[in-house]
C-alpha positions in Angstrom: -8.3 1.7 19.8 -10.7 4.6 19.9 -12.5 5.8 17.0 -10.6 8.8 15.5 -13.0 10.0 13.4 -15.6 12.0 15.7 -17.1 14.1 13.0 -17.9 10.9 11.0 -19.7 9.6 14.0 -23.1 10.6 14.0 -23.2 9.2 10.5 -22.3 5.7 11.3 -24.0 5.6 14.3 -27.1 6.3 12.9 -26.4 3.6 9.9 -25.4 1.2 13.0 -29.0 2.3 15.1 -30.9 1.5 11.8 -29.4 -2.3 11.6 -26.9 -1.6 8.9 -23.5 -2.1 8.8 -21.0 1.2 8.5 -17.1 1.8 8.6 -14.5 4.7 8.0 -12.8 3.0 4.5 -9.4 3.9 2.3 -7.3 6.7 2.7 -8.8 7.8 5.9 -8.1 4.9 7.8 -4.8 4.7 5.8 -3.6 8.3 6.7 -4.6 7.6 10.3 -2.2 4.5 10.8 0.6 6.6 9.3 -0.6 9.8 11.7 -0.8 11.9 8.6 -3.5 14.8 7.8 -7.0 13.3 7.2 -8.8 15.4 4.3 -11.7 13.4 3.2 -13.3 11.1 5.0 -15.2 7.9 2.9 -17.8 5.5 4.6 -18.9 2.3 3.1 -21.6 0.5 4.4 -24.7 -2.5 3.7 -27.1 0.1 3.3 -28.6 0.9 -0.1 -27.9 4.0 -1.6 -32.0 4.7 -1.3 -31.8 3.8 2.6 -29.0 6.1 2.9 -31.2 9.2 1.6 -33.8 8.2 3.9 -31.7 7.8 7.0 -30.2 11.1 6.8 -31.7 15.1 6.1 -29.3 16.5 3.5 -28.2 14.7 0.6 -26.5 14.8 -2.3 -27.0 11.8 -5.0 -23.1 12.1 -6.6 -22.7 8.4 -8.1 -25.8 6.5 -7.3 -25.4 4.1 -10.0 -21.8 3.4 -8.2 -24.0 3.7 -5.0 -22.4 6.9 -3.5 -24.3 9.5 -1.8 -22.9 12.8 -0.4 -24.1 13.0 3.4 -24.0 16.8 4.4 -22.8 17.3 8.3 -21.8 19.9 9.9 -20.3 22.2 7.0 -19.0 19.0 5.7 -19.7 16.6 2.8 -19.1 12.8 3.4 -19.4 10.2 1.1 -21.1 6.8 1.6 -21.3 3.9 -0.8 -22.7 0.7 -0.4 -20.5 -2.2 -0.2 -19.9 -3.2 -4.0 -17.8 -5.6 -6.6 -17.2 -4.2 -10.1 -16.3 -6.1 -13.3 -15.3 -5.6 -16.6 -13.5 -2.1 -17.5 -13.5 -2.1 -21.0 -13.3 2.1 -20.8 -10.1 1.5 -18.6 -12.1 3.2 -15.8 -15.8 2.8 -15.1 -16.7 -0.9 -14.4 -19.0 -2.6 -17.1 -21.1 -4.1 -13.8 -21.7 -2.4 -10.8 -23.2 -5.3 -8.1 -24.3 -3.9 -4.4 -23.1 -6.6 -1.9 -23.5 -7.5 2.0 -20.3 -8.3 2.8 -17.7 -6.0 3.6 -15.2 -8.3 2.4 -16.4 -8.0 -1.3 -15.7 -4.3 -1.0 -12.5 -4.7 -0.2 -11.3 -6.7 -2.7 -12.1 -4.7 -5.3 -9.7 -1.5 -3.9 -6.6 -1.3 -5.5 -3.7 -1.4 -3.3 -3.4 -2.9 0.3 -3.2 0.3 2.2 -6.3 1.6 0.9 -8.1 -1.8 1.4 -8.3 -1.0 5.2 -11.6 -0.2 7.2 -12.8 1.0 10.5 -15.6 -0.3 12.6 -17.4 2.9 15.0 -15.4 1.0 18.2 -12.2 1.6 16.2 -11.5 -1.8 14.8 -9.6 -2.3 12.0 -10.4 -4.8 9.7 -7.4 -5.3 7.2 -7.9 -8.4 4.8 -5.0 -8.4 3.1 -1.7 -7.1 5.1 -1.9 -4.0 4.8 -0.5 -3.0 8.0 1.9 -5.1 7.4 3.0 -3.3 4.2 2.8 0.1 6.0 5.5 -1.5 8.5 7.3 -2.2 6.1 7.2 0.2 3.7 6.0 -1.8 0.8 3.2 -0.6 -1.2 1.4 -3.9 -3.4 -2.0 -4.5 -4.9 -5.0 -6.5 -3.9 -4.9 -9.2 -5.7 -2.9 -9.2 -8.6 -1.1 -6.7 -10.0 -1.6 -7.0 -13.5 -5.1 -7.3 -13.0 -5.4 -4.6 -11.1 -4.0 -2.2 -13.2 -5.6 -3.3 -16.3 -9.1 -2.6 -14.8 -8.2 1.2 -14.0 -4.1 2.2 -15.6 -4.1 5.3 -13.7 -3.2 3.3 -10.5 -0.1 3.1 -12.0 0.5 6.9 -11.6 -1.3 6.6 -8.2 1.2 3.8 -7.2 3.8 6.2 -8.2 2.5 9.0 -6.8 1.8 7.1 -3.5 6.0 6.2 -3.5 6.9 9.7 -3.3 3.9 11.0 -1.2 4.5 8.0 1.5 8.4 7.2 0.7 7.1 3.6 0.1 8.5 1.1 -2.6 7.0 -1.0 -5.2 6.7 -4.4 -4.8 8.3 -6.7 -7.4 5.7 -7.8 -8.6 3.7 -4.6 -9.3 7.2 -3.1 -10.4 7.0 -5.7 -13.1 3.5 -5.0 -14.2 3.6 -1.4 -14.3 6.6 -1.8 -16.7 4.4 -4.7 -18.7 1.1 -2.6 -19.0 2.8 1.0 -18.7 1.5 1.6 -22.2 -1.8 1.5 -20.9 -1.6 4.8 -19.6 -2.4 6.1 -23.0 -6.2 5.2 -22.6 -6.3 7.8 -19.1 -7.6 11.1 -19.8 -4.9 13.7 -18.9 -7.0 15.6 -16.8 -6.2 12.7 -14.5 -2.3 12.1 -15.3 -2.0 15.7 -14.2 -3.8 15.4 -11.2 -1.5 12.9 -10.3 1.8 14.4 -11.5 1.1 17.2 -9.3 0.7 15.3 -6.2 4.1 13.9 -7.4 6.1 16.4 -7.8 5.2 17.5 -4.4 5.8 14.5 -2.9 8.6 13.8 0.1 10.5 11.4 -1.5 9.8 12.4 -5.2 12.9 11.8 -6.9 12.3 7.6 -6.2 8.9 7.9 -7.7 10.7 10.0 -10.6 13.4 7.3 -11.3 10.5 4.7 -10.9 8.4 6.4 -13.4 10.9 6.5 -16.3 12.1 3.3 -15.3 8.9 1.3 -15.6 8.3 3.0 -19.0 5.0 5.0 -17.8 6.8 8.3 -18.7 7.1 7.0 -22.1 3.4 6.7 -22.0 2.6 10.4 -21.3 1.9 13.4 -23.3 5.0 14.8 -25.1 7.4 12.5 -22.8 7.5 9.1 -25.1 11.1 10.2 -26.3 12.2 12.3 -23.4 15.0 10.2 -21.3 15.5 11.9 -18.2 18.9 12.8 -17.4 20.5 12.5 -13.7 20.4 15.8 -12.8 16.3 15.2 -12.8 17.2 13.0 -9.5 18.9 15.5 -7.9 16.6 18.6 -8.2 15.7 19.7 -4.6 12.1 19.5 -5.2 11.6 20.5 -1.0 12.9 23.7 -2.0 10.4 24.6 -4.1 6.7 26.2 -2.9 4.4 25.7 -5.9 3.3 24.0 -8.7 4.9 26.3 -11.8 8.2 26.3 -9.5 8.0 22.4 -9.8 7.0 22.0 -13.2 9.2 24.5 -14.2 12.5 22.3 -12.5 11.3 19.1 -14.1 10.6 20.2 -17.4 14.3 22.1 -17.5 16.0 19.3 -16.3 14.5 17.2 -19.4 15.9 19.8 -21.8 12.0 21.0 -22.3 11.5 24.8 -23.5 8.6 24.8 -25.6 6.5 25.6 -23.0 3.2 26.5 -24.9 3.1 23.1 -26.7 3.7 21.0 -23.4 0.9 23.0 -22.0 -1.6 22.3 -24.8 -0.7 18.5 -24.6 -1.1 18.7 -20.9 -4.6 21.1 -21.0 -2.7 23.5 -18.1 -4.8 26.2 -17.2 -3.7 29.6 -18.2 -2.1 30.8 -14.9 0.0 27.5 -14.9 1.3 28.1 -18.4 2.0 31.6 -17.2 4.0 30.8 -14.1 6.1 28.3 -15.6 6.9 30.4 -18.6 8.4 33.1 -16.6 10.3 31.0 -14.8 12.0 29.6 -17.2 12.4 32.7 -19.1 13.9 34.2 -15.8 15.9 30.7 -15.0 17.3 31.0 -18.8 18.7 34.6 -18.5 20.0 34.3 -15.0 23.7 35.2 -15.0 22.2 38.4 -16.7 19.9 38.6 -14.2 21.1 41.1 -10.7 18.1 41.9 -8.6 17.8 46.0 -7.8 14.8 47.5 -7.4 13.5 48.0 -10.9 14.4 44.0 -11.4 12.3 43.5 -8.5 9.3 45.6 -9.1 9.2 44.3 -13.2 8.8 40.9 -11.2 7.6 40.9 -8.2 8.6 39.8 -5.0 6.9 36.6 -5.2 8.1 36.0 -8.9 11.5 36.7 -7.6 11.9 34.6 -4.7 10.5 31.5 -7.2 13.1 32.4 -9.7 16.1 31.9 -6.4 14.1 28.9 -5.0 14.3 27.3 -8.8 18.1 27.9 -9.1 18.6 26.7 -5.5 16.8 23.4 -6.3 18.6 22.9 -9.3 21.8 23.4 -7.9 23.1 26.4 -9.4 23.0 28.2 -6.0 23.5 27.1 -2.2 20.5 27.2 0.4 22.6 29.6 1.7 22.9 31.7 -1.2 19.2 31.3 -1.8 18.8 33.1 1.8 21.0 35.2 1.1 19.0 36.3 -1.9 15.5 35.9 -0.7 17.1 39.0 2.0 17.9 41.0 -0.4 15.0 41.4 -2.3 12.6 41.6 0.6 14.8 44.5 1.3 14.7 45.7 -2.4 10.9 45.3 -2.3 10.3 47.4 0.9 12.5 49.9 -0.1 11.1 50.7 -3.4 8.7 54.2 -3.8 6.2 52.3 -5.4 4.7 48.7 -5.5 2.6 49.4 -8.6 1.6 51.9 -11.4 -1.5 53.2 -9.9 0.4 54.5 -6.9 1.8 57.3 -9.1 0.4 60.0 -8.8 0.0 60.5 -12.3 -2.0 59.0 -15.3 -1.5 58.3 -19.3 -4.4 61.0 -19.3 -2.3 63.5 -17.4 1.1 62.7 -19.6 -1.2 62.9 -23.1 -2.8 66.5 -22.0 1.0 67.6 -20.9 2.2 67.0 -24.2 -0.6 68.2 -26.5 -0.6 64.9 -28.5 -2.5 62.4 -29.4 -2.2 59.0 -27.3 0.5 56.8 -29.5 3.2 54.8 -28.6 5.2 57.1 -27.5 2.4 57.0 -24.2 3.7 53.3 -22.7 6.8 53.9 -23.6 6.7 57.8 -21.6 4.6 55.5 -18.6 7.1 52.6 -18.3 10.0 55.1 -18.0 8.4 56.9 -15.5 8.1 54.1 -13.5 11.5 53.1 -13.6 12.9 56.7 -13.0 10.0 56.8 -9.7 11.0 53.7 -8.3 14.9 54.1 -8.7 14.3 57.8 -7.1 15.6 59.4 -9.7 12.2 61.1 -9.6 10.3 61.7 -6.7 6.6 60.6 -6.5 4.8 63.2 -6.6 3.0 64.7 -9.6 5.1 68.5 -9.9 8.5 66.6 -9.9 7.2 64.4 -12.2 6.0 66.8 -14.5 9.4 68.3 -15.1 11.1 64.9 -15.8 8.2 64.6 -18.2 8.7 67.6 -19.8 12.0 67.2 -19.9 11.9 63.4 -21.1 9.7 64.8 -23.9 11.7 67.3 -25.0 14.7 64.3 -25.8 12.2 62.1 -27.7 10.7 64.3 -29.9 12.2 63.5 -32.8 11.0 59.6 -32.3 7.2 60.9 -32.1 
């Protein structure tokens, strides 16, 4: 087999010219085997983290207490760690004892499952301790070593486990099926920074409604923020989570199928970031008023194209439309969208500043309210765009709603 990994190259060949040991480790190698996309590329190798920043120009000391340096290359940032064994995680993450080895083989056996215990010599060897080829064959995703052990020294590789199910359309082994559901309530002790990193790789997953039914199954749902009484109904297993395109379309579909609404305190619990909170708000604000809901222009324009193609792409995945209505739909308001006058408020041709010195008054509430008609007169073409026409419906508008100023 030739090594895959040319922009790694110079790297290991210059670790291999200086008399140390170097391979391509982990996901990498993993993602290779599988033929999927390679993102990051990790090296491990005998070389000290202090030989390392010797051997090469540009450097970045990330972890050198874990014995990671960045390597800089090309535009690109590589990561090399001296072969290592850990012990003791009393924090649930960070080993008590970090201990620099010169064996290869220790640094496997500390990784956590099979798959990602694989490495790759520059001539494009693999070495694979522990069958994990063998497990991508056959589907089977297990630890190294044993399960229970494994997890207990970091919990979150339960929700990597999980997440790898529906990312790779692997199973769980038995035995790690039965661990997950005995330490599951470790999970509490993760940060959920981390939980959501992984429940978003989830939910995007290929197969994620296995890794769904295998996360409230094993009990680690119970062990998540604001989901320790939440049982998740079938209708969870069904969503069509291929039909959806981003991460508030996603988390929007799983929370409604567990009966959750109160978006704001999920968020909280969950630390979202504002624009995530936002998304999936409006979503299922729109999702909950739907039969009231007929796209025409003005519905379009209020939303926004992209806003409105989520809210058909939710309903499609939840089943109350067909992919073919959802086509159907997603037509119709591209032709909505290109068909309306304006695609914001600073296209008219007009300001508040224009509308207050029109009517003589002071600016009020009467102003948003005179603006956000405007807008909906303009863009159904009731009133043309331009600023004499809009004048007279102003003028006109103003005359009605006196009394209410």
């Amino acid at each position: 087999m030739r090594f895959p990994f040319d922009k790694a190259t110079p790297i290991l060949d210059r670790l291999n010219e200086n008399g140390f040991e170097a391979y391509v480790v982990g996901g990498a190698v993993r993602d290779y085997l599988l033929g999927r996309p390679i993102h990051d590329i990790d090296i491990t190798t005998s070389a000290h983290p202090d030989e390392v920043v010797t051997l090469f120009q540009r450097t970045i000391p990330v972890g050198l207490q874990h014995g990671t340096v960045a390597v800089l290359l090309n535009g690109r940032s590589f990561e090399v760690t001296t072969f290592r064994s850990e012990n003791g995680y009393d924090d649930f993450r960070h080993p008590n004892q970090v201990t620099f080895e010169t064996s290869l083989d220790k640094d496997l056996m500390r990784r956590d499952f099979t798959i990602n215990a694989l490495a790759m010599d520059r001539t494009g060897k693999v070495i694979d301790l522990f069958g994990g080829q063998d497990d991508m064959k056959l589907k089977h995703l297990r630890t190294v070593g044993i399960a229970e052990e494994r997890i207990t020294e970091d919990p979150l590789r339960m929700m990597r486990g999980i997440r790898f199910v529906s990312e790779l359309g692997f199973s769980l082994g038995e035995d790690e099926r039965e661990a997950f559901s005995k330490k599951s309530v470790l999970l509490k002790k993760i940060s959920v920074e981390r939980i959501d990193q992984e429940m978003n790789k989830l939910l995007a997953g290929a197969t994620v409604s296995d890794a769904l039914r295998l996360l409230f199954n094993t009990g680690c749902s119970r062990a998540l923020p604001l989901l320790d009484k939440t049982v998740a109904r079938e209708e969870l297993f069904s969503v069509r989570f291929d039909l959806l395109k981003s991460e508030g379309e996603r988390w929007a579909a799983f929370l409604r199928t567990l009966g959750m609404t109160d978006i704001s305190t999920f968020s909280s619990a969950w630390k979202w970031p504002v624009s995530r909170k936002k998304s999936v708000g409006l979503l299922l604000k729109y999702e909950g008023n739907y039969k009231l809901l007929n796209w025409d222009k003005f519905s379009v324009y209020s939303s926004g194209p992209e806003l409105a193609h989520s809210v058909e792409r939710l309903e499609a995945a939840l089943g109350k439309t067909s992919v073919e209505g959802l086509e159907r739909k997603e037509r119709l308001i591209d032709r909505l969208w290109q068909d309306c006058p304006i695609r914001s408020r600073s296209e008219l041709p007009v300001s508040g500043h224009n509308l207050i010195r029109w009517s003589g008054k002071e600016p009020g509430p009467w102003l948003s309210a005179a603006i956000e008609q405007l807008e909906k007169e303009v863009v159904t073409g009731k009133v043309p765009n331009e600023q004499e026409g809009i004048k007279r419906w102003f003028m006109a508008w103003q005359e009605k709603q006196k009394n209410q100023f």
